[in-house]
C-alpha positions as CSV (number, residue, x, y, z in Angstrom):
1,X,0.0,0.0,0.0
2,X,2.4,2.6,1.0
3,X,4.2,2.5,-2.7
4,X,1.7,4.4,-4.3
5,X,2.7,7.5,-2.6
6,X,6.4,6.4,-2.4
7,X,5.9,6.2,-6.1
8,X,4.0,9.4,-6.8
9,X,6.4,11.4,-5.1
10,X,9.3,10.0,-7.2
11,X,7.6,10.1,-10.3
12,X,7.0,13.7,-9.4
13,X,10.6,14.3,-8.2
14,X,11.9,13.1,-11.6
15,X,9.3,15.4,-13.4
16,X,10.3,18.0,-11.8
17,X,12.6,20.5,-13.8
18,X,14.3,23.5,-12.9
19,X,14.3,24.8,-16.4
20,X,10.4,26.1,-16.3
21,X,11.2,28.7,-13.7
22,X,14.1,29.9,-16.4
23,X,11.6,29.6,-19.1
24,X,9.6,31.6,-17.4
25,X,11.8,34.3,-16.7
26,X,12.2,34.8,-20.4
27,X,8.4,34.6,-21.0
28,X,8.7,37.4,-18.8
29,X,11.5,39.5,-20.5
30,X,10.2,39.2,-23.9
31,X,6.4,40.2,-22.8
32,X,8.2,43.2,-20.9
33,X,10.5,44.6,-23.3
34,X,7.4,44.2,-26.2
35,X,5.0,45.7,-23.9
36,X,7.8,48.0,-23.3
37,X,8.2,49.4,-26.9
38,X,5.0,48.8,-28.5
39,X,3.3,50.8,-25.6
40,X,6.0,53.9,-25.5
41,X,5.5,54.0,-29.1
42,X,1.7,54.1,-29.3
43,X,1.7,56.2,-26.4
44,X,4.1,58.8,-28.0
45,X,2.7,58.5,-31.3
46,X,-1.0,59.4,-30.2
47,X,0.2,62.1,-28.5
48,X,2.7,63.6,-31.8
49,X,0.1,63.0,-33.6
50,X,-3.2,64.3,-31.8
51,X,-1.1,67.4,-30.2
52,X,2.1,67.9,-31.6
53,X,1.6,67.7,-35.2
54,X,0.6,71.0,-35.3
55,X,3.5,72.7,-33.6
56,X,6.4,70.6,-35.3
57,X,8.8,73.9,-35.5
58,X,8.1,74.0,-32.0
59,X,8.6,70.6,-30.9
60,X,12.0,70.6,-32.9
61,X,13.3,72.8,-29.8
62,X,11.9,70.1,-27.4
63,X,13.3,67.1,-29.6
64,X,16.9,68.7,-28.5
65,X,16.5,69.3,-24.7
66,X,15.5,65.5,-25.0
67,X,18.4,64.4,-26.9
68,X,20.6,66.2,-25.2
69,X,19.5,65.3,-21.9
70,X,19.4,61.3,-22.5
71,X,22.4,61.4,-23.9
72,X,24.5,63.9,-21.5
73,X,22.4,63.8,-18.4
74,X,21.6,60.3,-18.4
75,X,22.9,57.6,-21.1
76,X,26.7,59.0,-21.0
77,X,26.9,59.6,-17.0
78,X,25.3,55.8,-16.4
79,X,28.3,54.8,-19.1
80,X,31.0,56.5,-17.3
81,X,30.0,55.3,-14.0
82,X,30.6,51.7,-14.6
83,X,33.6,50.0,-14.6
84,X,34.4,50.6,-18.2
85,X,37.6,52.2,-19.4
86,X,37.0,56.2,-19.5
87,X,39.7,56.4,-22.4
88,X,38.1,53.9,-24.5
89,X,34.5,55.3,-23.8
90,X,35.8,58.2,-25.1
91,X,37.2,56.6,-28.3
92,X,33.9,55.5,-28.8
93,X,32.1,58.5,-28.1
94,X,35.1,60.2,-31.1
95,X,34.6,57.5,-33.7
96,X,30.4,57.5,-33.0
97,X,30.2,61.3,-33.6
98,X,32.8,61.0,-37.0
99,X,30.4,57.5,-38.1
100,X,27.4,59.3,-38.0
101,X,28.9,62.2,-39.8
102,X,29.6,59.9,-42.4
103,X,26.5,58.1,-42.3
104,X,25.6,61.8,-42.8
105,X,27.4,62.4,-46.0
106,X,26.6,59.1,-47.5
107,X,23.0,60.2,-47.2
108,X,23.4,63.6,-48.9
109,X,24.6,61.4,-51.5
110,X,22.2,59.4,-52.1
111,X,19.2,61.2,-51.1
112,X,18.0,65.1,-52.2
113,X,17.1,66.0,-49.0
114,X,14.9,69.3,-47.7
115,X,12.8,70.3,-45.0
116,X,9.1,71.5,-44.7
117,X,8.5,75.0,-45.2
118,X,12.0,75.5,-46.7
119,X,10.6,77.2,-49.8
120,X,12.0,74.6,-52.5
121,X,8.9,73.2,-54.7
122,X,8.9,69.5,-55.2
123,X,6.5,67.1,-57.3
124,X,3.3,65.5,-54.7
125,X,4.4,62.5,-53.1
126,X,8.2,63.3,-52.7
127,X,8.3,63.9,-49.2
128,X,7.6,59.8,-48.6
129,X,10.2,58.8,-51.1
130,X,12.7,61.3,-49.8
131,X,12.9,60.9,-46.0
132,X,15.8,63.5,-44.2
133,X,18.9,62.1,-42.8
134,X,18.4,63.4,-39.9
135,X,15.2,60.8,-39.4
136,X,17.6,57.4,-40.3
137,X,19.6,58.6,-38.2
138,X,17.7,58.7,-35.0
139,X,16.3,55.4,-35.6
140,X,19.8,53.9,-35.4
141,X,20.4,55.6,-32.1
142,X,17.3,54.5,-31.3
143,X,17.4,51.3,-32.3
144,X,20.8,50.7,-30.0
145,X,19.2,52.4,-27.2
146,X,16.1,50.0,-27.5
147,X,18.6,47.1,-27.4
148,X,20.5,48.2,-24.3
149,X,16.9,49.4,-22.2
150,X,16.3,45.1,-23.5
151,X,19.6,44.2,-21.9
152,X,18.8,46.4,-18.9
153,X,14.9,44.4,-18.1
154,X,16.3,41.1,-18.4
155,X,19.1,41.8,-16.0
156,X,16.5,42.9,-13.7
157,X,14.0,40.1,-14.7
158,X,17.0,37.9,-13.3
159,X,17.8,39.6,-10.5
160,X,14.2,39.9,-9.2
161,X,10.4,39.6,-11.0
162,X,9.5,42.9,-9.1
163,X,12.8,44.9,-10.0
164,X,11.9,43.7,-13.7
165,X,8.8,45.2,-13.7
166,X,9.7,48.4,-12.3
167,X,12.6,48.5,-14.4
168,X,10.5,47.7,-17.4
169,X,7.9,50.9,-16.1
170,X,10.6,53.3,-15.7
171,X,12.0,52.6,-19.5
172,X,8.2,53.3,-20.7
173,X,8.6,56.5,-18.3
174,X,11.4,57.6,-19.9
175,X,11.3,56.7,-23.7
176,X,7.5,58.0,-24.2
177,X,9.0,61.2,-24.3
178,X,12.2,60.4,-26.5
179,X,10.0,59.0,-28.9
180,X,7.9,61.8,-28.6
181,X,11.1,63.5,-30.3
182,X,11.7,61.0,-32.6
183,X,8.3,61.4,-34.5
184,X,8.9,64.7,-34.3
185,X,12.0,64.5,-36.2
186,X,10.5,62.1,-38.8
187,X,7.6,63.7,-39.4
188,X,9.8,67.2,-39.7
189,X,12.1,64.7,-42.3
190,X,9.4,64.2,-44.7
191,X,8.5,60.8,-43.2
192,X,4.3,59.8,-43.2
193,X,2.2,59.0,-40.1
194,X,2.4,56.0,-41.1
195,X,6.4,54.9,-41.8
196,X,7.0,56.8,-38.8
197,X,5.2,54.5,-36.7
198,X,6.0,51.1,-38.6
199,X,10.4,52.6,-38.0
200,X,9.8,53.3,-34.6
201,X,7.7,50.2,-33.6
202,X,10.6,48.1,-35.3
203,X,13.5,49.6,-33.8
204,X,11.5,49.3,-30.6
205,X,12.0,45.4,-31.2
206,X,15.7,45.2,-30.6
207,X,14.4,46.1,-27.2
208,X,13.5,42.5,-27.6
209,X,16.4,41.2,-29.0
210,X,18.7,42.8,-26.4
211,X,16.4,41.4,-23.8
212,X,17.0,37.8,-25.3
213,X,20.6,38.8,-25.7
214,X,21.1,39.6,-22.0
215,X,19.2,36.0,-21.0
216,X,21.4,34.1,-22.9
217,X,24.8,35.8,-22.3
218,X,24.1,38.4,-19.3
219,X,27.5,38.0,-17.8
220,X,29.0,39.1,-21.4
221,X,25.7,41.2,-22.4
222,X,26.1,43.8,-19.6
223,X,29.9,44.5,-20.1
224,X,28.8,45.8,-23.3
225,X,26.2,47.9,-22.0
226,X,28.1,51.0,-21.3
227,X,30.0,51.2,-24.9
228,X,26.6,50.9,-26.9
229,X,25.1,53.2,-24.4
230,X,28.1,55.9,-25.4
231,X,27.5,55.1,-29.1
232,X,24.2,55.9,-29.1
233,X,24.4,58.7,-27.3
234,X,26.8,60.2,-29.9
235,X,24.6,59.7,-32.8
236,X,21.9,61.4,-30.1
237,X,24.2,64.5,-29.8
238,X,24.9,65.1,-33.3
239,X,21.7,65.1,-34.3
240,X,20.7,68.0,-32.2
241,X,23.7,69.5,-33.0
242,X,24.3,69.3,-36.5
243,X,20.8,68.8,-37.8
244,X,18.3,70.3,-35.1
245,X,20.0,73.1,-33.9
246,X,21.5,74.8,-37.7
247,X,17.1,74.9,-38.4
248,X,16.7,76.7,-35.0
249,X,19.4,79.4,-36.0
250,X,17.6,80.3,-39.0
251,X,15.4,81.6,-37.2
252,X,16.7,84.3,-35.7
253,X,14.0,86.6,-34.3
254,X,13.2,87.2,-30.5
255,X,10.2,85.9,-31.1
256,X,10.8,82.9,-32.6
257,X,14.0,81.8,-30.0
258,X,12.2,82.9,-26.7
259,X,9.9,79.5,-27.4
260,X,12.8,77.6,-28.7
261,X,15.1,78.0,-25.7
262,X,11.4,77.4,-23.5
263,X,10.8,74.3,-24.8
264,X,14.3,73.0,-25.0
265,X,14.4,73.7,-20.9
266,X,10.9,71.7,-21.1
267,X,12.6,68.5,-23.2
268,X,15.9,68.8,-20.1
269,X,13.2,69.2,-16.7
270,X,11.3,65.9,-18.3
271,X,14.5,63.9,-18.6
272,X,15.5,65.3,-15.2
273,X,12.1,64.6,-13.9
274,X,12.0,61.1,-15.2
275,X,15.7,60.2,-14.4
276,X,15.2,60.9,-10.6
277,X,12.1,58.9,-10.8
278,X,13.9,55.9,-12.0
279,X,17.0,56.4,-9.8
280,X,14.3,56.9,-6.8
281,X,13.9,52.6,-7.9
């Protein structure tokens, strides 16, 4: 009689397997980090389009207090705070700024580019065919800052469930408004509602694929964290510096750079404001 239980609880012993509780865990980073992008996206997109669309010129000025912050208030001081080599973040920061500047040139080359309002006439239509540097640009930033914020959640998801999901909140927190910019910047390229989205939401995926990345090799995945942090940050920087910022000077007036410099200290506080949220975690 009493090998029925003796045999149940064996059977059930050798069933067991550690591996679900892994399997799990990367259920749980890959529903995060899509959650994660498909929601910032939406989120930002419903608001550049329902709000913003109107005000592009002015949300050009709040595009570069965001860039600027997350890059130099937030991306590049987490970088330099790890135990990565200071020189060789530099290096990287040198060769990201001159890559993109090339990346730059190659696309004058190959596309005719112009903004809205600029006063050149072009055929209907050309505005989707001929999308402005300045918007591929930002989506590779944006693409390798997707893959670290990836990274980042599965390291928390491995860590602790709870400290993945607040992880995985704060990184909706703080790229609603980055993407905010983005759209901004592609609509200002020439880009449709429509491509803008479909770029956005796909570089928002290799938030996925740097969460599967930093399940499979976290040890490795994390030490990299800090030099594709810097890199994207550079291509961040130079496009407010070289693109954004050369449209703001040509416009001149008082009355046209009072608002600029307004809503660039608006695009810094909600960085600031978002960062001290997260660091608060």
């Amino acid at each position: 009689m009493p090998k029925a239980p003796v045999c149940a609880l064996i059977c059930n012993f050798v069933a067991f397997d550690p591996e679900p509780a892994i399997d799990t865990a990367l259920l749980s980073i890959l529903f995060a980090t899509t959650v994660a992008g498909a929601l910032s996206i939406s989120a930002a997109a419903i608001l550049s389009f329902s709000l913003l669309s109107r005000m592009v010129e002015r949300m050009v000025s709040l595009s570069v207090g965001i860039l600027l912050a997350t890059s130099l208030l937030h991306a590049l001081p987490e970088a330099f705070e790890s135990e990565a080599d200071a020189h060789t973040l530099f290096a990287i920061l040198l060769a990201g700024l001159l890559g993109f500047f090339l990346l730059e040139k190659l696309a004058i080359l190959r596309h005719s580019h112009h903004y809205e309002g600029d006063g050149h006439g072009h055929e209907h239509g050309h505005d989707k065919h001929e999308a402005g540097r300045a918007g591929w640009m930002i989506l590779v930033g944006d693409g390798l800052h997707n893959f670290t914020d990836g990274i980042l959640i599965a390291a928390a998801f491995l860590a602790d469930p709870h400290l993945g999901l607040i992880t995985a909140l704060a990184i909706i927190a703080h790229e609603i408004p980055q993407e905010i910019g983005d759209f901004i910047i592609l609509l200002n390229a020439g880009f449709s509602r429509a491509r803008a989205y479909a770029y956005n939401l796909a570089c928002s995926m290799m938030g996925v694929v740097g969460g599967v990345v930093g399940y499979l090799t976290l040890d490795e995945a994390t030490q990299w964290i800090p030099y594709v942090l810097v890199f994207a940050s550079s291509g961040f920087i130079y496009i407010a510096v070289s693109d954004l910022m050369p449209q703001m000077q040509r416009r001149a007036t008082l009355r046209d750079t009072v608002p600029q410099v307004i809503f660039i200290a608006v695009g810094v506080g909600i960085v600031l404001f978002l960062t001290g949220m997260t660091h608060g975690h």
